[in-house]
Biopython code that builds the backbone (N, CA, C, O; Angstrom):
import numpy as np
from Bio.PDB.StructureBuilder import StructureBuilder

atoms = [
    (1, "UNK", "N", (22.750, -67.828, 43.145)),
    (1, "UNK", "CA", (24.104, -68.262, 43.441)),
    (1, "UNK", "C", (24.747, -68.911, 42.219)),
    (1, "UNK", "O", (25.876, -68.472, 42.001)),
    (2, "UNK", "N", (24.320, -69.846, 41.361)),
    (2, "UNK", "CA", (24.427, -70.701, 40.511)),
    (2, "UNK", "C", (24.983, -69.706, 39.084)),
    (2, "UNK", "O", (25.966, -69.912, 38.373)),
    (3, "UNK", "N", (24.116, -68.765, 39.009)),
    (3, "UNK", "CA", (24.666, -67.840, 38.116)),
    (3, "UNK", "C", (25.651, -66.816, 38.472)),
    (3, "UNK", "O", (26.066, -66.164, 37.514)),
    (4, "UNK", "N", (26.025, -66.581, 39.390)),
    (4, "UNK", "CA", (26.934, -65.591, 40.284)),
    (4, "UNK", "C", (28.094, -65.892, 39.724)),
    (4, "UNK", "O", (28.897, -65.243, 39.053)),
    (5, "UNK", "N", (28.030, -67.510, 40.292)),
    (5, "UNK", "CA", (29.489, -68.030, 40.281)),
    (5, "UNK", "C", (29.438, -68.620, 39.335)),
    (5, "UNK", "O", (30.268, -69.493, 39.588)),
    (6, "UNK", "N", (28.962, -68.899, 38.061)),
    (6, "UNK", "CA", (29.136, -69.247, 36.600)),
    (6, "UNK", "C", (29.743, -67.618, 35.796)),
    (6, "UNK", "O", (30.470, -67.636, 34.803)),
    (7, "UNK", "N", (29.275, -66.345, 36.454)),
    (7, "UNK", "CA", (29.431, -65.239, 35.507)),
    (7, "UNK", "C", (31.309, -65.118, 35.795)),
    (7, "UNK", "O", (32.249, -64.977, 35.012)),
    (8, "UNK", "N", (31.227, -65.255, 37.291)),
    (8, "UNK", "CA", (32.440, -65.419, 37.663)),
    (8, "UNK", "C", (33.480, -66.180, 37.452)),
    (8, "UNK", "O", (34.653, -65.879, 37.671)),
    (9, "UNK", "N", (32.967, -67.417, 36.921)),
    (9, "UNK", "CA", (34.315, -68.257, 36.766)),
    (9, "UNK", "C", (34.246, -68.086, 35.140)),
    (9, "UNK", "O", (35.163, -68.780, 34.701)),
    (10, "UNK", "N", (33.636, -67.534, 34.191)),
    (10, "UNK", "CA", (33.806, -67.363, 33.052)),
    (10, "UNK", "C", (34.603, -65.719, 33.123)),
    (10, "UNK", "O", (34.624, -65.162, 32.025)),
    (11, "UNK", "N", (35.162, -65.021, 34.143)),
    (11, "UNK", "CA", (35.628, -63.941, 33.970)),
    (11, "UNK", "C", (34.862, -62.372, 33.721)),
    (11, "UNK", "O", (35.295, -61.228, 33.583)),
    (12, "UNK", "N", (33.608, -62.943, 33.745)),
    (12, "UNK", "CA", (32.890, -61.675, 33.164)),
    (12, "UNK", "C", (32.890, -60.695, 33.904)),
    (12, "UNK", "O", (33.198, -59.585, 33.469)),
    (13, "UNK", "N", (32.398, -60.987, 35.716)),
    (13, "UNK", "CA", (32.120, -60.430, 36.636)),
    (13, "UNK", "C", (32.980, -60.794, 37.920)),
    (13, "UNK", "O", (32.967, -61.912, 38.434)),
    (14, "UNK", "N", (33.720, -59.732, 38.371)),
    (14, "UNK", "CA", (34.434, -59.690, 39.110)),
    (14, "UNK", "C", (34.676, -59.702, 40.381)),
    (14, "UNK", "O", (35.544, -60.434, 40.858)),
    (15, "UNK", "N", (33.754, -58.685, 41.280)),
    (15, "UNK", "CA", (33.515, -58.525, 42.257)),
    (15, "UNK", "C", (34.365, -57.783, 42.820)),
    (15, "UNK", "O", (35.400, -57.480, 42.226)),
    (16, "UNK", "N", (34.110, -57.362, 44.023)),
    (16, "UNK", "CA", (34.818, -56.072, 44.810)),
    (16, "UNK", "C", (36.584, -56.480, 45.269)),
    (16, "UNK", "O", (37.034, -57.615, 45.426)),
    (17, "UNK", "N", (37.072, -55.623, 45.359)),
    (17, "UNK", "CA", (38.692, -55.679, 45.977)),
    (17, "UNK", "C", (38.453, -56.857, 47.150)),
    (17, "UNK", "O", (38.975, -57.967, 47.245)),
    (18, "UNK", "N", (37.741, -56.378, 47.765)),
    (18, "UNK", "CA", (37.705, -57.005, 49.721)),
    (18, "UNK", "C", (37.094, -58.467, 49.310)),
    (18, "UNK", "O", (37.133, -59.295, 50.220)),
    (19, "UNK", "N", (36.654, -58.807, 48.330)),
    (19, "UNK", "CA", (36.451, -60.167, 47.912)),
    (19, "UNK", "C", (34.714, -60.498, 47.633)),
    (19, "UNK", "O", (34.181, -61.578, 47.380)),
    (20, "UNK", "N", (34.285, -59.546, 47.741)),
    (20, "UNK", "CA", (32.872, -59.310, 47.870)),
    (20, "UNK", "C", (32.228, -59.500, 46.188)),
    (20, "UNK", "O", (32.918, -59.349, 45.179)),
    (21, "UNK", "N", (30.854, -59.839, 46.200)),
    (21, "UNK", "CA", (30.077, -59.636, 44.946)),
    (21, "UNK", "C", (29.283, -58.635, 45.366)),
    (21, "UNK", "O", (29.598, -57.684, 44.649)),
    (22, "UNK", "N", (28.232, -58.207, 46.288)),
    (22, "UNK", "CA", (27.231, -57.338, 46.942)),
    (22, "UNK", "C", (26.178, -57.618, 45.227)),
    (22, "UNK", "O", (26.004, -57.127, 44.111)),
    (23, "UNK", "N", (25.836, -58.520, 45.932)),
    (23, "UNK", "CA", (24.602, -59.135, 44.489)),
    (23, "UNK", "C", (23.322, -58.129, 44.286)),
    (23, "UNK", "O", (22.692, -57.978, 43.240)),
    (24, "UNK", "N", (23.090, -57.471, 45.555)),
    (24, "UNK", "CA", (22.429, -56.378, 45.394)),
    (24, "UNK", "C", (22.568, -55.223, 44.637)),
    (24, "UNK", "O", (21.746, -54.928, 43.769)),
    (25, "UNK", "N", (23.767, -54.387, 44.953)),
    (25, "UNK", "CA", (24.164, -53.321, 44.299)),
    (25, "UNK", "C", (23.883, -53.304, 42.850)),
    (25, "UNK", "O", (23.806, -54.418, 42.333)),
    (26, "UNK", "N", (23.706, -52.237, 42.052)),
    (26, "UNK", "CA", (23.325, -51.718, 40.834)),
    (26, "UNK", "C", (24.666, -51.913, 40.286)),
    (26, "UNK", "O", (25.645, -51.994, 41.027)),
    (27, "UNK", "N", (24.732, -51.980, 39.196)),
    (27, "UNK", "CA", (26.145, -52.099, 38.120)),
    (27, "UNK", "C", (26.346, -50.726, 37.029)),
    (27, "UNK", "O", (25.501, -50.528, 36.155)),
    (28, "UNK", "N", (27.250, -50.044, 37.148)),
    (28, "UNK", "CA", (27.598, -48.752, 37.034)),
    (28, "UNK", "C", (27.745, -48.752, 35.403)),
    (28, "UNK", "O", (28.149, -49.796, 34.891)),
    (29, "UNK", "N", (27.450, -47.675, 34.586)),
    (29, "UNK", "CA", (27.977, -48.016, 32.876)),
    (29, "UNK", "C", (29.033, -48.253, 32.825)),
    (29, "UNK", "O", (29.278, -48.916, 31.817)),
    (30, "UNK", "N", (30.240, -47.966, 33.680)),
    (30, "UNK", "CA", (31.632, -48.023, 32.906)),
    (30, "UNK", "C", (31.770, -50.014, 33.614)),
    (30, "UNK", "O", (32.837, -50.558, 33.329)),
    (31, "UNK", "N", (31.049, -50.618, 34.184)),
    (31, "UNK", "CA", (31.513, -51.641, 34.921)),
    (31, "UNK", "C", (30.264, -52.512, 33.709)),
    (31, "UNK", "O", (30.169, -53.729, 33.550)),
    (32, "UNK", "N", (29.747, -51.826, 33.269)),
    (32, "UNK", "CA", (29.074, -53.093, 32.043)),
    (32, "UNK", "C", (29.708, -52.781, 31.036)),
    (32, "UNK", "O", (29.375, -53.535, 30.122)),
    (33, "UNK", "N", (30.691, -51.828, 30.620)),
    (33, "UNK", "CA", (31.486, -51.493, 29.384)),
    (33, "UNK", "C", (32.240, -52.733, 29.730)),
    (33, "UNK", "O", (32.149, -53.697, 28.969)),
    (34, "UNK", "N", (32.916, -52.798, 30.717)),
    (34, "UNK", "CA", (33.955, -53.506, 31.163)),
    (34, "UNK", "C", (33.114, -55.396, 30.780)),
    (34, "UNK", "O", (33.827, -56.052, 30.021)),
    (35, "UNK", "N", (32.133, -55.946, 31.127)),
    (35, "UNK", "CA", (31.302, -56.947, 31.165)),
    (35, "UNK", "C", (31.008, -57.358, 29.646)),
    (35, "UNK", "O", (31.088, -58.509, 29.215)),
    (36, "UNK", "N", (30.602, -56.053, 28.796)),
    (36, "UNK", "CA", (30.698, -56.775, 27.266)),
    (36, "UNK", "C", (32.100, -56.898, 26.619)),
    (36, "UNK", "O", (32.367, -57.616, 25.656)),
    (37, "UNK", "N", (32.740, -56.295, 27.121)),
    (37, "UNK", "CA", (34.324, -56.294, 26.380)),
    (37, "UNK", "C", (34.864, -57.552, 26.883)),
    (37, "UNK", "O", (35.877, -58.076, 26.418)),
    (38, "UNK", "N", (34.157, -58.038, 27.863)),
    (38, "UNK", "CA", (35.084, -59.534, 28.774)),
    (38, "UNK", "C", (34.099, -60.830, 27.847)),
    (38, "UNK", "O", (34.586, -61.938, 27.624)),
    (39, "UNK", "N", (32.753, -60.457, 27.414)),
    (39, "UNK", "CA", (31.841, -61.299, 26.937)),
    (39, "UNK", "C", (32.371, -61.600, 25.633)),
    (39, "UNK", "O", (32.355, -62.782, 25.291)),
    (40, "UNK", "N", (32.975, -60.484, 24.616)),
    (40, "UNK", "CA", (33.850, -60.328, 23.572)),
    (40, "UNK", "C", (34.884, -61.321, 23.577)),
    (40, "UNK", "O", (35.225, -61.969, 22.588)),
    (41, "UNK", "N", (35.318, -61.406, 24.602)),
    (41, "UNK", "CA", (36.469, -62.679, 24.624)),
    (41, "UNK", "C", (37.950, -61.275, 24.951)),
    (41, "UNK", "O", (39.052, -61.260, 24.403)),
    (42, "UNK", "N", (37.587, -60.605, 25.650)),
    (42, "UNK", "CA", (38.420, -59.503, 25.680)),
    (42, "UNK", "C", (39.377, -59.178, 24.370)),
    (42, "UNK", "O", (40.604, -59.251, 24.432)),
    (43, "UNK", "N", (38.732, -58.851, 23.310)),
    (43, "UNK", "CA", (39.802, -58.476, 22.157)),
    (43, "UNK", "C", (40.856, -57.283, 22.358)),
    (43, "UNK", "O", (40.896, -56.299, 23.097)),
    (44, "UNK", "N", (41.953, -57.982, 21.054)),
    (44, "UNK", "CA", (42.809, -56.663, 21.135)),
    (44, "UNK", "C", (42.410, -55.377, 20.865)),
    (44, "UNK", "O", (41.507, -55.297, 20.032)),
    (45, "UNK", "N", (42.979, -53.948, 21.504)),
    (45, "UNK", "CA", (42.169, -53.150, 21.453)),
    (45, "UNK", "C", (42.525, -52.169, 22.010)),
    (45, "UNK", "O", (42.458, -52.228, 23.238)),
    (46, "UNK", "N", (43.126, -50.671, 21.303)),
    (46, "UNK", "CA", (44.011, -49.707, 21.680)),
    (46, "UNK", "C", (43.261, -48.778, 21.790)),
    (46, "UNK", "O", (42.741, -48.331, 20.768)),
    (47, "UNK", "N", (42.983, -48.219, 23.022)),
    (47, "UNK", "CA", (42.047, -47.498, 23.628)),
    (47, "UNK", "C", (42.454, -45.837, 22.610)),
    (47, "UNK", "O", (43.646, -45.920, 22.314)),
    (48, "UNK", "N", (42.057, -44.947, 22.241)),
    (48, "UNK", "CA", (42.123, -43.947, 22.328)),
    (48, "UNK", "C", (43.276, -42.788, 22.782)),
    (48, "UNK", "O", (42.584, -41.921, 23.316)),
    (49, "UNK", "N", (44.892, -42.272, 22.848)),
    (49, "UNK", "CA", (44.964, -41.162, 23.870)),
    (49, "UNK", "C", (44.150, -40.111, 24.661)),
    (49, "UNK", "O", (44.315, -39.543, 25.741)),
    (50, "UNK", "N", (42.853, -40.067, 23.333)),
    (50, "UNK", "CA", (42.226, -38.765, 23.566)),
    (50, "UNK", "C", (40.310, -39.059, 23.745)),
    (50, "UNK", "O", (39.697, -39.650, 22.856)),
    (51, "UNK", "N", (39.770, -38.653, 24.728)),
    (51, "UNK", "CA", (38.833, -39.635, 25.432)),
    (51, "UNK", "C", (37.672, -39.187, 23.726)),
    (51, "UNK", "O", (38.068, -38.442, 22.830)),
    (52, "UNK", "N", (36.603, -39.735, 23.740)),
    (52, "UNK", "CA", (35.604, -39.594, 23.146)),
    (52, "UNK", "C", (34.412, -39.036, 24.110)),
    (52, "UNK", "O", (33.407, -38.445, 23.716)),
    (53, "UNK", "N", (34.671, -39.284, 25.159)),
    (53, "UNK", "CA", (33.627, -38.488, 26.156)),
    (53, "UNK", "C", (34.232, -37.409, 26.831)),
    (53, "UNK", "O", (35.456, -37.278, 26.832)),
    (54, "UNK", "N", (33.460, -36.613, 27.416)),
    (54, "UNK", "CA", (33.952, -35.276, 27.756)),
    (54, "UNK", "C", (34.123, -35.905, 29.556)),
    (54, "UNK", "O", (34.676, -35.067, 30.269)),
    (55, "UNK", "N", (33.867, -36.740, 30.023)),
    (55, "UNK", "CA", (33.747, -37.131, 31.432)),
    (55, "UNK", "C", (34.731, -38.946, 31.736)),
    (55, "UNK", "O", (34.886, -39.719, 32.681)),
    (56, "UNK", "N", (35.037, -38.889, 30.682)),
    (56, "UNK", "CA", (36.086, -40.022, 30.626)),
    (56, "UNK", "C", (37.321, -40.041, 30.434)),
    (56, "UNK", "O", (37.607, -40.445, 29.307)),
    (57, "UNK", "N", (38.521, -39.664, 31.321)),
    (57, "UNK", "CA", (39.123, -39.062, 31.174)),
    (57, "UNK", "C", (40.371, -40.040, 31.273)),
    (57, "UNK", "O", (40.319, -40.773, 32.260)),
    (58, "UNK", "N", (41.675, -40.233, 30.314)),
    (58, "UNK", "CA", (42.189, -41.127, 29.950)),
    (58, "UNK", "C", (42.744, -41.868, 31.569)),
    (58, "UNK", "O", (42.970, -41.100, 32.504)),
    (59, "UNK", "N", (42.891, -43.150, 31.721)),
    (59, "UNK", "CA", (43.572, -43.606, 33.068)),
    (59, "UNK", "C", (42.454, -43.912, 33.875)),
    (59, "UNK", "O", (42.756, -44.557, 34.879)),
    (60, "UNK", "N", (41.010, -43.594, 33.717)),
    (60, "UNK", "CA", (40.289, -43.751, 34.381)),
    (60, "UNK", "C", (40.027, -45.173, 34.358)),
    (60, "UNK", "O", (40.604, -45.808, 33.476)),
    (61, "UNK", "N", (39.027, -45.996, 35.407)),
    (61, "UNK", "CA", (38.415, -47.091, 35.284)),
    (61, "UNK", "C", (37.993, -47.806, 34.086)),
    (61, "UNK", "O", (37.601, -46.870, 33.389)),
    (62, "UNK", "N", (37.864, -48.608, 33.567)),
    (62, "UNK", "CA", (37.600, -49.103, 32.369)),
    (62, "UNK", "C", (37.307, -48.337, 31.139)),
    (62, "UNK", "O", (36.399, -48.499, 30.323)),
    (63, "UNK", "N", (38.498, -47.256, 31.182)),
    (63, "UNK", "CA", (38.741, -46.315, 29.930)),
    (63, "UNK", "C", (38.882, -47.147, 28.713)),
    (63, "UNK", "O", (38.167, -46.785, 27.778)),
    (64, "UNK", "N", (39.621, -48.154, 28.509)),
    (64, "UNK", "CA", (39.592, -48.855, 27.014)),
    (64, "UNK", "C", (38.464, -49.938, 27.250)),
    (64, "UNK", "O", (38.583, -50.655, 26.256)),
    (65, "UNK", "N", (37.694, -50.325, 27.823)),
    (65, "UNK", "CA", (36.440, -51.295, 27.936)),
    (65, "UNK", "C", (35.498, -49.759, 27.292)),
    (65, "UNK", "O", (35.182, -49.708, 26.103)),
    (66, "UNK", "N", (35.283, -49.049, 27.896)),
    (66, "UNK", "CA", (34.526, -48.255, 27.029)),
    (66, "UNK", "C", (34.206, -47.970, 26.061)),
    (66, "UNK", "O", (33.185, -48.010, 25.375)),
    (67, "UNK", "N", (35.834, -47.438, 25.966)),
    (67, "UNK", "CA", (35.792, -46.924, 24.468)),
    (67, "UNK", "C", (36.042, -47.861, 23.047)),
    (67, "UNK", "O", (36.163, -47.528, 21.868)),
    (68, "UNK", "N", (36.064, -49.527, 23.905)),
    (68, "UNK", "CA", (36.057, -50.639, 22.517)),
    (68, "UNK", "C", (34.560, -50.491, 22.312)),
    (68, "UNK", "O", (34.127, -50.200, 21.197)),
    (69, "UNK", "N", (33.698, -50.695, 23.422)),
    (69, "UNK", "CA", (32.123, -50.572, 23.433)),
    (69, "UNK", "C", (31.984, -49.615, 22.324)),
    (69, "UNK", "O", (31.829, -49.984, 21.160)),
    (70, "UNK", "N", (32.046, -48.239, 22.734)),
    (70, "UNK", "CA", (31.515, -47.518, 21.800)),
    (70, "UNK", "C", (32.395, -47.335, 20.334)),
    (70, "UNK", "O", (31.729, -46.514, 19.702)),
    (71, "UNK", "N", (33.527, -47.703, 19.545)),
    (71, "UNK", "CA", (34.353, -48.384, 18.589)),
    (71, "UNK", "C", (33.334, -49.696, 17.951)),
    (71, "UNK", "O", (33.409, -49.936, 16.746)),
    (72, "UNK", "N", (32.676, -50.268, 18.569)),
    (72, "UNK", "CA", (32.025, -51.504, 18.248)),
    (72, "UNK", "C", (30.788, -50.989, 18.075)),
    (72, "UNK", "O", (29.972, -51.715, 17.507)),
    (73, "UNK", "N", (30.458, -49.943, 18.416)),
    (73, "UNK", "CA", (28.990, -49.206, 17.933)),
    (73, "UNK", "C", (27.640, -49.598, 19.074)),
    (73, "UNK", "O", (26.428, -49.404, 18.984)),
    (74, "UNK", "N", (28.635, -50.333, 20.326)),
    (74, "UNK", "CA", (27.372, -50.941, 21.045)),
    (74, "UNK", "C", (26.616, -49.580, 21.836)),
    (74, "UNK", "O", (25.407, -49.479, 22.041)),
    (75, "UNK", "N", (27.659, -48.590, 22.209)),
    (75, "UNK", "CA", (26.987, -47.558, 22.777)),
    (75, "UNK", "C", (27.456, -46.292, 21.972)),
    (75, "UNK", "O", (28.512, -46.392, 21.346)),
    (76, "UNK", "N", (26.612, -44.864, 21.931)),
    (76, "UNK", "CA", (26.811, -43.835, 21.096)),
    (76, "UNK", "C", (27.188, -42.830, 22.503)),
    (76, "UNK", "O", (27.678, -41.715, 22.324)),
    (77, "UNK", "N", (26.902, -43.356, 23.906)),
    (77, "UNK", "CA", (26.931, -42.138, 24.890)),
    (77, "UNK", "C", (25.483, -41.079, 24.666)),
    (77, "UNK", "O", (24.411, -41.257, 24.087)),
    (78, "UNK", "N", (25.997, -40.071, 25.342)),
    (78, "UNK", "CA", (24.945, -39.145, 25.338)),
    (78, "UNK", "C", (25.241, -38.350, 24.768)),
    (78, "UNK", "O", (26.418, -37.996, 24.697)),
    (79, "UNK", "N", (23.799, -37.499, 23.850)),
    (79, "UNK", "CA", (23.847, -36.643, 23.232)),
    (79, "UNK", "C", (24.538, -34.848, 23.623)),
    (79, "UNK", "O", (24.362, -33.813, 22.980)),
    (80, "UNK", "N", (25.441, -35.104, 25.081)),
    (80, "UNK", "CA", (25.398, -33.755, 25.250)),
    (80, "UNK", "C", (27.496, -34.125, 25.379)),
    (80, "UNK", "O", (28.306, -33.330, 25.856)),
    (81, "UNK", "N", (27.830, -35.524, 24.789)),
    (81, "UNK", "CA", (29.345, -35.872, 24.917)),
    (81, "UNK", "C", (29.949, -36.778, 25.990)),
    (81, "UNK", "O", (31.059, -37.311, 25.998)),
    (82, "UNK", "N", (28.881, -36.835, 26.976)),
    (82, "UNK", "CA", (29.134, -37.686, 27.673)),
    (82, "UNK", "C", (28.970, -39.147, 27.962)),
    (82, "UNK", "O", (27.927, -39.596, 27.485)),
    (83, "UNK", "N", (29.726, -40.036, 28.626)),
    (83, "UNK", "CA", (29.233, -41.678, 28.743)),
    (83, "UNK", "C", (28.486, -41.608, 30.451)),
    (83, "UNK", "O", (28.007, -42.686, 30.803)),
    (84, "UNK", "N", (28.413, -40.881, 31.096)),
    (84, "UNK", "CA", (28.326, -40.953, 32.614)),
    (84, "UNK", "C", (28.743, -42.492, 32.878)),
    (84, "UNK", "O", (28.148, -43.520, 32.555)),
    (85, "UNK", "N", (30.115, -42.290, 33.662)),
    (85, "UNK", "CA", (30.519, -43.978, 33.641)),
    (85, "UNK", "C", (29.724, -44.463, 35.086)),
    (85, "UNK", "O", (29.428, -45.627, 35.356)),
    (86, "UNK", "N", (29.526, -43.565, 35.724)),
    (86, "UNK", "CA", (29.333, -44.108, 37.252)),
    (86, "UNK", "C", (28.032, -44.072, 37.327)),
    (86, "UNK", "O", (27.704, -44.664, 38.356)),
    (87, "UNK", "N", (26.788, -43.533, 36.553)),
    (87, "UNK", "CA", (25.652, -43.780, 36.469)),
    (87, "UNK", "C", (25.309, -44.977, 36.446)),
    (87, "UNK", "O", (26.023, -45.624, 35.681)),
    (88, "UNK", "N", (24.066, -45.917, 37.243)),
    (88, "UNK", "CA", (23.689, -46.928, 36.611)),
    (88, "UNK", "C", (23.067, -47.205, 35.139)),
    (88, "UNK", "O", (22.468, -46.398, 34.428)),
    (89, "UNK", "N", (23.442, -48.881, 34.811)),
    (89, "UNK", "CA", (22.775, -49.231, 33.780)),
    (89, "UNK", "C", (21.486, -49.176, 33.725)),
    (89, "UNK", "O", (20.956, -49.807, 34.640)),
    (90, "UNK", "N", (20.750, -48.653, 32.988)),
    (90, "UNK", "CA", (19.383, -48.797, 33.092)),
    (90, "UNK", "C", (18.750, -50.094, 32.108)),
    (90, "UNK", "O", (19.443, -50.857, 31.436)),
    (91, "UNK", "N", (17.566, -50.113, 32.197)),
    (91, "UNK", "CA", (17.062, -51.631, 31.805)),
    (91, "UNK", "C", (17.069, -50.963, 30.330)),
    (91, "UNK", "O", (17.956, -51.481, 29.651)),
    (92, "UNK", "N", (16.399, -50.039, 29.683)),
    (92, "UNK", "CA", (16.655, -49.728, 28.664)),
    (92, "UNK", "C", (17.409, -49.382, 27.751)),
    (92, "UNK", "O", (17.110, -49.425, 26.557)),
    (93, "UNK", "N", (18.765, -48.895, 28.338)),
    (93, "UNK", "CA", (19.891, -49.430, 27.756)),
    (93, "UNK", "C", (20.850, -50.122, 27.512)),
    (93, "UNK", "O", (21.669, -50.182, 26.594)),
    (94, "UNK", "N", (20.577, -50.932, 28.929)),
    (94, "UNK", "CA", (21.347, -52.732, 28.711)),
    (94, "UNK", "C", (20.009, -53.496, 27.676)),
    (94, "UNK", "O", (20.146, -54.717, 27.597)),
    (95, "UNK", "N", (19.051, -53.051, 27.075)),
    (95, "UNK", "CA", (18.078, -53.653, 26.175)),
    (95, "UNK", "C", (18.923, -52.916, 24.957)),
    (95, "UNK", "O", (19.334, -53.696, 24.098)),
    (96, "UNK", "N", (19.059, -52.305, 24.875)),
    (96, "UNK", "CA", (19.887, -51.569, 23.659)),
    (96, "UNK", "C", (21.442, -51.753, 23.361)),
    (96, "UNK", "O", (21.958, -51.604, 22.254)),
    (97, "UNK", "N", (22.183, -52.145, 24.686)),
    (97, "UNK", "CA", (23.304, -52.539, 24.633)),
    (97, "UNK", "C", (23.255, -53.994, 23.965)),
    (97, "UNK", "O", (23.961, -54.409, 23.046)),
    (98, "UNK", "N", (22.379, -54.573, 24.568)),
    (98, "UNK", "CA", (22.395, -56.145, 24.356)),
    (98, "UNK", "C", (21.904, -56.388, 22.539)),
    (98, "UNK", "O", (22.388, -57.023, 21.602)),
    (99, "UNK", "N", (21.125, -55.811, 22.658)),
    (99, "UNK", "CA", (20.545, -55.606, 20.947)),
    (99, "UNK", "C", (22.406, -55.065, 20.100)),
    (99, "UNK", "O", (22.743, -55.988, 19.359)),
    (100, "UNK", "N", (22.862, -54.576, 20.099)),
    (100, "UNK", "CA", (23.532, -53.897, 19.189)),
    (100, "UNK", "C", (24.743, -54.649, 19.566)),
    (100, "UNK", "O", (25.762, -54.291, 18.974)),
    (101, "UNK", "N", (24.891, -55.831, 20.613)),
    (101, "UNK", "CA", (26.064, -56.537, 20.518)),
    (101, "UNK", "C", (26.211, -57.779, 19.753)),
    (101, "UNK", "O", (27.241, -58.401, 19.493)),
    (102, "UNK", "N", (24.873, -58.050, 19.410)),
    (102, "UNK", "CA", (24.469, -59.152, 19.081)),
    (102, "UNK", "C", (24.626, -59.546, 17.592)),
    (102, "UNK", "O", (25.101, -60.479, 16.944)),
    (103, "UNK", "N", (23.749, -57.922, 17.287)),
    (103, "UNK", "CA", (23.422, -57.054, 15.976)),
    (103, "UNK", "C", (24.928, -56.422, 14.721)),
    (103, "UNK", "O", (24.660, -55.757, 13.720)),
]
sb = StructureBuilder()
sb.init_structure("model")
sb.init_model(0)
sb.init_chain("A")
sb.init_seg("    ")
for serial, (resi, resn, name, xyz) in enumerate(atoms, 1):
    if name == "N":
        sb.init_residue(resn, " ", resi, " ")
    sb.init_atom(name, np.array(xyz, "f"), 0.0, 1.0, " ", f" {name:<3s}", serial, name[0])
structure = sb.get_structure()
């Protein structure tokens, strides 16, 4: 609880429309793009017209949280063009995210 509502009142983590956190649920890539760009101190930051992923398609959900992420070198995406935004984070690449934000 203590950390819930510390991630929350620092802005990082948001929680659902209906007012919900669901502390359970998995956290999607494009919703931790969104989490380091807020950790950043949300910098200025002009997203792209033209996506860098083949599955990110401009207007979408945290289209410029993404694409500052990968601008900042924290993520490269996948080798076949894609970011899969709605995939979960996996532990090994929030270990790699976290390394290269730091870095």
């Amino acid at each position: 609880y203590k950390e819930i509502t510390w991630a929350r009142s620092e802005g990082l983590l948001n929680g659902w429309s209906d007012g919900t956190f669901r502390p359970l649920n998995d956290i999607d890539r494009n919703a931790t793009a969104a989490l380091f760009y807020r950790m950043a101190g949300s910098p200025s930051y002009t997203a792209p017209r033209t996506s860098a992923f083949k599955d990110v398609r401009p207007g979408a959900a945290f289209y410029k949280e993404i694409h500052w992420m990968s601008s900042q070198g924290i993520t490269t995406g996948w080798s076949n063009g894609t970011f899969r935004p709605l995939e979960q984070t996996h532990r090994d690449a929030m270990a790699a995210f976290l390394y290269r934000f730091e870095n």
